[in-house]
C-alpha positions as CSV (number, residue, x, y, z in Angstrom):
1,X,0.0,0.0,0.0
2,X,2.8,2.6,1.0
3,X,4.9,2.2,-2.4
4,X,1.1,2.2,-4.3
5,X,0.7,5.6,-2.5
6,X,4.5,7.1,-3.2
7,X,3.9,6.2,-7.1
8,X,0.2,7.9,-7.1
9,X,0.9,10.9,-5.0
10,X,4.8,11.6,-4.9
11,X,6.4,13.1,-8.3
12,X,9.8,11.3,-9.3
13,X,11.5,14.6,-8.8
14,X,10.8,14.2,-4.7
15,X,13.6,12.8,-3.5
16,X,15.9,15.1,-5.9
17,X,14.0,18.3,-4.5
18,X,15.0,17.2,-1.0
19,X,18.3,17.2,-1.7
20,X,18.9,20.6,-3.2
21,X,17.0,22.1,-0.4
22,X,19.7,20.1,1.6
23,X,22.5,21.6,-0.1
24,X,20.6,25.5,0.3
25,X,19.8,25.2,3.7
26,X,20.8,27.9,5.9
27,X,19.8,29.5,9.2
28,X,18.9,33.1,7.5
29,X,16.7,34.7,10.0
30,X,15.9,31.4,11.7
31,X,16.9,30.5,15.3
32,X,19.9,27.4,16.2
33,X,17.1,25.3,16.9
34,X,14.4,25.7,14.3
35,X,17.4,25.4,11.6
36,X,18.3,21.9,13.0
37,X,14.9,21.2,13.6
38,X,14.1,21.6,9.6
39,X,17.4,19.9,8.4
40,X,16.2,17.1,10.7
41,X,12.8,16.6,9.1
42,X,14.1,17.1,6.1
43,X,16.6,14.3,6.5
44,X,14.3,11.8,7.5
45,X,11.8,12.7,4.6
46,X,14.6,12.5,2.2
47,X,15.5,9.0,4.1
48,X,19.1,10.1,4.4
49,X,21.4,8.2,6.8
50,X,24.7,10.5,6.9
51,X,27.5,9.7,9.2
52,X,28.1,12.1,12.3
53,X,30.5,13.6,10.7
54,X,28.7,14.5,7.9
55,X,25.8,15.5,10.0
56,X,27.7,18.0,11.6
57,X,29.7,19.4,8.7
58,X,26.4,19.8,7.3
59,X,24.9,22.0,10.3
60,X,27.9,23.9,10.7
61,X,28.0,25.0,6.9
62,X,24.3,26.3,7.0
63,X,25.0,28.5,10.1
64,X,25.2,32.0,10.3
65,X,29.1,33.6,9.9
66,X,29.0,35.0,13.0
67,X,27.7,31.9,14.9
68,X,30.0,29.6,13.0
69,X,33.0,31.8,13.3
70,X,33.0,31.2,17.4
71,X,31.5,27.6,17.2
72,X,34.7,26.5,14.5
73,X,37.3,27.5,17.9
74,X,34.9,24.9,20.4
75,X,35.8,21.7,21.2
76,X,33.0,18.9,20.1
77,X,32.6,15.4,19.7
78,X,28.6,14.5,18.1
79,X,25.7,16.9,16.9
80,X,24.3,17.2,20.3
81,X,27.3,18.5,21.5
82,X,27.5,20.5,18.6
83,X,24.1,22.1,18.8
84,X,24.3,22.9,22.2
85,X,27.4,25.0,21.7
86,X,25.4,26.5,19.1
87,X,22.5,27.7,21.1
88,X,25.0,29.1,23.6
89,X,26.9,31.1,21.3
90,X,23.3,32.8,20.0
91,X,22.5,33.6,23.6
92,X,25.4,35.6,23.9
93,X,25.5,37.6,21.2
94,X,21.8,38.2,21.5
95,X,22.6,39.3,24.9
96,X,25.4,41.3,23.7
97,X,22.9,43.2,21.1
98,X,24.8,42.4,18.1
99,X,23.7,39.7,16.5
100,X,23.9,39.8,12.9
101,X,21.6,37.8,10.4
102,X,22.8,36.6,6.9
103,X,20.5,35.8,4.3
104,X,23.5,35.0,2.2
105,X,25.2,32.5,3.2
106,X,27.8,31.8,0.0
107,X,31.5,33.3,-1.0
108,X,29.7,36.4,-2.4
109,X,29.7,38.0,0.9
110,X,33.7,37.7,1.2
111,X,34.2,39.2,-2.1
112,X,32.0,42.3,-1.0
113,X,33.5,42.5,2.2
114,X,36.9,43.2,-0.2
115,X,35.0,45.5,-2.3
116,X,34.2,47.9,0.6
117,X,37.7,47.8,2.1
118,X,39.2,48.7,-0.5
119,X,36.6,51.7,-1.2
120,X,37.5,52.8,2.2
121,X,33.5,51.8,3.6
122,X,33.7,49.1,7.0
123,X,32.8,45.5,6.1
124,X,30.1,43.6,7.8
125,X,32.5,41.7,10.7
126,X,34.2,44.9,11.4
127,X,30.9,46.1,12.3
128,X,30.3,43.5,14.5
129,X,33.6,43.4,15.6
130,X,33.0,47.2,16.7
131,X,29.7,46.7,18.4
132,X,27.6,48.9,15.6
133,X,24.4,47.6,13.6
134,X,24.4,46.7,11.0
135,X,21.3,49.1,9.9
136,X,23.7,51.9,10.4
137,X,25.6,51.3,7.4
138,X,24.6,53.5,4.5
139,X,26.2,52.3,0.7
140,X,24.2,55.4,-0.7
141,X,26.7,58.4,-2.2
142,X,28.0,61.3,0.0
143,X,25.1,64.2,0.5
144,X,25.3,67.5,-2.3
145,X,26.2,70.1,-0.5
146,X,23.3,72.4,-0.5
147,X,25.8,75.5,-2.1
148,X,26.2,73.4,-5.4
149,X,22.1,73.3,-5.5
150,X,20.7,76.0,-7.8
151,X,17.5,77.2,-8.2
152,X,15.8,77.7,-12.0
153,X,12.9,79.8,-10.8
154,X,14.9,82.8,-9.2
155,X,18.2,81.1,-9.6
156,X,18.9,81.3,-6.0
157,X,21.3,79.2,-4.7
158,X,21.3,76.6,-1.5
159,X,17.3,75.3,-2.7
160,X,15.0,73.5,-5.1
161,X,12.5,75.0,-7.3
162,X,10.3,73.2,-5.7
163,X,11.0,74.7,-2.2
164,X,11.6,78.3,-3.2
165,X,10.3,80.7,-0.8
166,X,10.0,83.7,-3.4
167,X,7.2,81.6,-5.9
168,X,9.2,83.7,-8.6
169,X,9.2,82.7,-11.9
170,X,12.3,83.3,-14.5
171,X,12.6,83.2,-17.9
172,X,14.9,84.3,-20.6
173,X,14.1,86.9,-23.8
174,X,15.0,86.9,-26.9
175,X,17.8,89.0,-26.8
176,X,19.5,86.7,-23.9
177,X,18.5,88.8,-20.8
178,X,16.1,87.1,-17.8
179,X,13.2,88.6,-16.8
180,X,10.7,87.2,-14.0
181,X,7.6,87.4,-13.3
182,X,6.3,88.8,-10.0
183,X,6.1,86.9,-7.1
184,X,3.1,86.1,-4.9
185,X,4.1,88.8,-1.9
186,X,4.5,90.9,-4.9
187,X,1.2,90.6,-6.7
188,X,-0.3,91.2,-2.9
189,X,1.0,94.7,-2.8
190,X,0.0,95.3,-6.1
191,X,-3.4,97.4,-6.9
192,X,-6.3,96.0,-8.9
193,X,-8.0,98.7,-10.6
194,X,-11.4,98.1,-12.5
195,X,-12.6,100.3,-15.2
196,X,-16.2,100.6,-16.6
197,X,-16.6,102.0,-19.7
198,X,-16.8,105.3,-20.5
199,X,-20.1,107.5,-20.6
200,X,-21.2,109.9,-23.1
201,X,-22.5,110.6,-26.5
202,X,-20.3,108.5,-29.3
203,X,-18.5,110.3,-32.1
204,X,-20.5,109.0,-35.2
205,X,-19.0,106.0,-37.7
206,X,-20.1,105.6,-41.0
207,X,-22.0,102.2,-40.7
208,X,-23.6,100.1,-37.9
209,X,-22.2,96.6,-37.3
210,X,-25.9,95.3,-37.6
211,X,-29.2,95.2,-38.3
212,X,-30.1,93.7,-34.9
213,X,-31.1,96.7,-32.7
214,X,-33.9,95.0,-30.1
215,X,-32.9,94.8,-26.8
216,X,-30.4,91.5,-26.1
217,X,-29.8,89.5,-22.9
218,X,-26.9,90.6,-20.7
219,X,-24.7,87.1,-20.9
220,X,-21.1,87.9,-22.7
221,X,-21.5,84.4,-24.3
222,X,-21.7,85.7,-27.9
223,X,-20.5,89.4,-27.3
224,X,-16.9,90.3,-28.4
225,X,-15.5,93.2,-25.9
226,X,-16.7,96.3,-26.5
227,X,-16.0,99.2,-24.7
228,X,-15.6,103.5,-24.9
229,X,-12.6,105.1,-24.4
230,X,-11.6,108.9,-24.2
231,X,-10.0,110.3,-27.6
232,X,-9.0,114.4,-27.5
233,X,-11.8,114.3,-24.8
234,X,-14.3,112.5,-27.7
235,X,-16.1,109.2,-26.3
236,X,-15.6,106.7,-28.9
237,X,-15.9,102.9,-29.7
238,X,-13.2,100.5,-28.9
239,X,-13.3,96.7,-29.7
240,X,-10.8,94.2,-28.6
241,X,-10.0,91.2,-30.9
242,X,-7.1,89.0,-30.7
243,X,-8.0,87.4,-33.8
244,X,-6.8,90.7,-35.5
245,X,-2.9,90.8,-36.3
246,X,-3.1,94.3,-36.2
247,X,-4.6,97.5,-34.4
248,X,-6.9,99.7,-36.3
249,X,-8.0,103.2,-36.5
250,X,-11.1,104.6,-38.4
251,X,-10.3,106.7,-41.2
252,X,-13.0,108.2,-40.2
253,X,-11.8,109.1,-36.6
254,X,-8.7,110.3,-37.7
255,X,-10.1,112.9,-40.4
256,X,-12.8,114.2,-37.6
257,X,-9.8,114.9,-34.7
258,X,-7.6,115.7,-37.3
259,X,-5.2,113.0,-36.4
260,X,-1.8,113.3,-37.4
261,X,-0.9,109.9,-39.9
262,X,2.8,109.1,-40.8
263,X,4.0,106.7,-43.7
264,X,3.5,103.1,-43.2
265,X,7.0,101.5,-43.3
266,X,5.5,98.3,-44.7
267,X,2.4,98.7,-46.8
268,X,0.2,96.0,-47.4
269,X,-3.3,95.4,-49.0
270,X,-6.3,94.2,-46.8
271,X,-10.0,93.2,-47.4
272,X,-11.8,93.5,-44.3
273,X,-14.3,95.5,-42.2
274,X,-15.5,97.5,-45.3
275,X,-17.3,97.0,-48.6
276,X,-15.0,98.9,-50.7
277,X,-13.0,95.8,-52.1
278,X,-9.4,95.1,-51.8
279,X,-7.8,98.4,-49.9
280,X,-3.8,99.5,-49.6
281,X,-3.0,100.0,-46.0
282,X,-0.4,102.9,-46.1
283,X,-0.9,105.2,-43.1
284,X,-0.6,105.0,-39.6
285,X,-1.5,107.0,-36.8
286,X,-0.3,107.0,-33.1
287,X,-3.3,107.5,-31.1
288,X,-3.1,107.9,-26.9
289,X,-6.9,106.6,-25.5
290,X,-7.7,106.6,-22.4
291,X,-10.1,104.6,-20.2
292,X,-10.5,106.1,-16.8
293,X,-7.1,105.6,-15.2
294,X,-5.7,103.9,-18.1
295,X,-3.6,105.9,-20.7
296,X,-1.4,104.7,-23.5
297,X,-0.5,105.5,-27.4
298,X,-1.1,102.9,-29.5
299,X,0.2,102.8,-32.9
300,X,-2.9,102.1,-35.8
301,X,-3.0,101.4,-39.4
302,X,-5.5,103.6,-40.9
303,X,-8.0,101.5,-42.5
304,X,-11.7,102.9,-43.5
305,X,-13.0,100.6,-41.3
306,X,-17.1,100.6,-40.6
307,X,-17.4,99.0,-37.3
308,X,-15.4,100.8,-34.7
309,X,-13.2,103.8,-34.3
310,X,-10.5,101.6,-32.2
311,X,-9.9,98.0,-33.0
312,X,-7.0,96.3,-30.7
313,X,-5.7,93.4,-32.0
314,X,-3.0,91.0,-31.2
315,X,0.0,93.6,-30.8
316,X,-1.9,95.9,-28.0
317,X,-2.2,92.4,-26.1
318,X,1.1,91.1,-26.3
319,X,2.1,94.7,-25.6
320,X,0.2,95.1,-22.3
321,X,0.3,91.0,-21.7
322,X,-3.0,91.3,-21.3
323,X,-5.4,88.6,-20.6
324,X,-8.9,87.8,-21.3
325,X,-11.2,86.4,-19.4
326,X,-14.0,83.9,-21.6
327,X,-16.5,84.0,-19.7
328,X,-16.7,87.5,-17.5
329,X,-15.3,89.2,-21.0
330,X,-13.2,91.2,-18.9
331,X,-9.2,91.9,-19.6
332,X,-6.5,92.5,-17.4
333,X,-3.1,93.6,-17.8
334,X,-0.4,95.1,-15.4
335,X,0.7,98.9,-15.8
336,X,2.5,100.7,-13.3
337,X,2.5,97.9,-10.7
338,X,-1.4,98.2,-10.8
339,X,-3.2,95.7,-12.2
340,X,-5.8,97.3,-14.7
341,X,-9.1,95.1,-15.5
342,X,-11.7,96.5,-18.5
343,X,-15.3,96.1,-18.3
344,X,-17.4,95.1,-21.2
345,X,-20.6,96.5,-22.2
346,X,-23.4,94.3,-21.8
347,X,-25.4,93.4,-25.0
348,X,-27.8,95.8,-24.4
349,X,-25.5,98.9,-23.7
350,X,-24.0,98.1,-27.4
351,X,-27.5,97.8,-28.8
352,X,-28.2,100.7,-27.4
353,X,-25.0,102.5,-29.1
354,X,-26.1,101.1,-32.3
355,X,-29.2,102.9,-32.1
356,X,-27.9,106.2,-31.0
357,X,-25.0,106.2,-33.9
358,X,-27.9,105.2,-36.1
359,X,-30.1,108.1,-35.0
360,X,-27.1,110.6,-35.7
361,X,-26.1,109.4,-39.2
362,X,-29.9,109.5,-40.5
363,X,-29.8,113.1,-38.9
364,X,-26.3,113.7,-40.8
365,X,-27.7,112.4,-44.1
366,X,-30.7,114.7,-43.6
367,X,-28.4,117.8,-42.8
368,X,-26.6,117.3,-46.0
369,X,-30.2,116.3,-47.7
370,X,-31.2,119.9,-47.2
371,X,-28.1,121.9,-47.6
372,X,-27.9,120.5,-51.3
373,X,-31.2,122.2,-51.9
374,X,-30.4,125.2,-50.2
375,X,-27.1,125.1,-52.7
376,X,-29.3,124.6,-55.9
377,X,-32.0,127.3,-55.2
């Protein structure tokens, strides 16, 4: 029944197994007694029947170094003998507090114990030797001194960007210097101004930029900004677009305020905002707005443009850095360490606009209308 049993339920490779976990074994973290206990069992499974000198050359081969090392200098006859020697020399160097437990019990250890002698770093007996832990021992490489550490946000030295106290951004130009931008303490100090548009009756464009003029909901969700600004002390309109590569003034605005225009140094020819076909763009004007306590010049091309007196584009925002806001409409920009934000008008302020520049172009036309006929009579 037994050798019907092995051949069902024991592979062919049992016996072999046993063996090579024979020839492995080692105490590791184990205690003297468990380790003999296992290569005991493990014997008697295997059906092994070693000689006592075997036996112990066995044992003594699977201990730990620093066990072995003191056993090797006893006296001992049998494995008893052996074993208890064993468990006495564990005792003691538990009690000592510096017991040291291999997990690799092979010829590797000796060939690192040369490797960090000769690097100058204390091998694992002369540790143990010394009465240190082995926990204390650190392979990592020597600490950077925290001079040599540079920061790349305001390339301050003796930090990480990611610890700077400042919050400062860097970054370099074109032309190779490094500006920054401001830091948080900075932007605290700084004062946010907000600016409505301005009131008042509109100087008069040629042509409305619709035919919508009933009253419109007051969302920004379809509105580009509009706004009024202050020209020669004349309220006109002002539209911001950054899909415009360039900013534009009304020839019409120029010719009422009598604008002065200089050559433009690149002319170019445009189609857009007007009816009048393919135009050459050869003037510019430098015009200074103002929208409460915002002032600047901003250079224009003159374009006879029917939809606004003042279109910013593109080089007004990179200019002023300004940005917009989707959905409040509003933009903001920094000048003069006060942070400026503009107001749109709501749909209906515009519509109402519309209406009023409307009003004053039919009374224009009517004006003109009658001094004709006052000419011819």
């Amino acid at each position: 029944m037994k050798r019907i049993m092995r051949k069902r339920y024991i592979p062919a490779s049992y016996n072999r197994d046993l063996q090579l976990k024979l020839q492995r074994m080692t105490q590791g973290n184990k205690s003297v007694e468990e380790y003999f206990k296992e290569m005991e069992v493990t014997m008697i499974r295997a059906g092994m029947n070693e000689e006592n000198e075997a036996i112990m050359a066995r044992f003594l081969n699977g201990l730990n170094y620093d066990i072995r090392d003191v056993v090797e200098l006893q006296e001992y006859v049998d494995i008893e003998d052996l074993l208890h020697k064993a468990n006495q020399v564990e005792q003691q160097l538990k009690r000592k507090g510096i017991m040291r437990r291999s997990y690799n019990n092979n010829n590797n250890s000796n060939w690192k114990d040369k490797v960090m002698k000769d690097k100058g770093v204390p091998s694992s007996s002369a540790m143990s030797s010394s009465g240190k832990s082995s926990n204390r021992y650190n392979n990592s490489p020597p600490k950077r001194k925290t001079s040599d550490v540079k920061c790349f946000k305001c390339l301050g030295r003796g930090h990480y960007a990611a610890e700077c106290p400042t919050k400062k951004t860097m970054y370099m130009l074109s032309n190779g210097q490094i500006d920054s931008e401001p830091s948080s303490e900075e932007e605290k100090e700084e004062v946010e101004v907000e600016l409505d548009a301005l009131e008042g009756d509109l100087l008069m464009i040629q042509r409305l930029m619709g035919s919508k003029m009933q009253a419109l909901d007051q969302t920004q969700r379809e509105n580009i900004f509009h706004t009024r600004c202050s020209i020669q002390g004349k309220i006109c309109s002002l539209i911001v677009d950054g899909g415009s590569c360039t900013n534009v003034a009304s020839s019409r605005l120029v010719t009422k305020l009598n604008l002065e225009t200089k050559p433009h140094p690149r002319p170019y020819k445009l189609q857009w905002l007007s009816e009048d076909g393919e135009m050459t763009v050869s003037k510019q004007v430098e015009v200074n707005l103002s929208i409460g306590q915002y002032n600047d010049n901003v250079l224009c091309d003159v374009v006879p443009m029917e939809a606004t007196h003042i279109l910013l584009g593109r080089p007004w925002q990179f200019d002023t850095k300004a940005i917009h806001d989707g959905f409040t409409n509003k933009i903001s920009f920094m000048q003069n360490n006060k942070k400026i934000i503009l107001k749109p008008l709501s749909p209906r302020e515009v519509c109402e606009d519309q209406i009023k520049l409307r009003e004053k172009r039919v009374q224009e036309k009517r004006e003109m209308s009658e001094k004709r006929d006052e000419s011819k009579i």
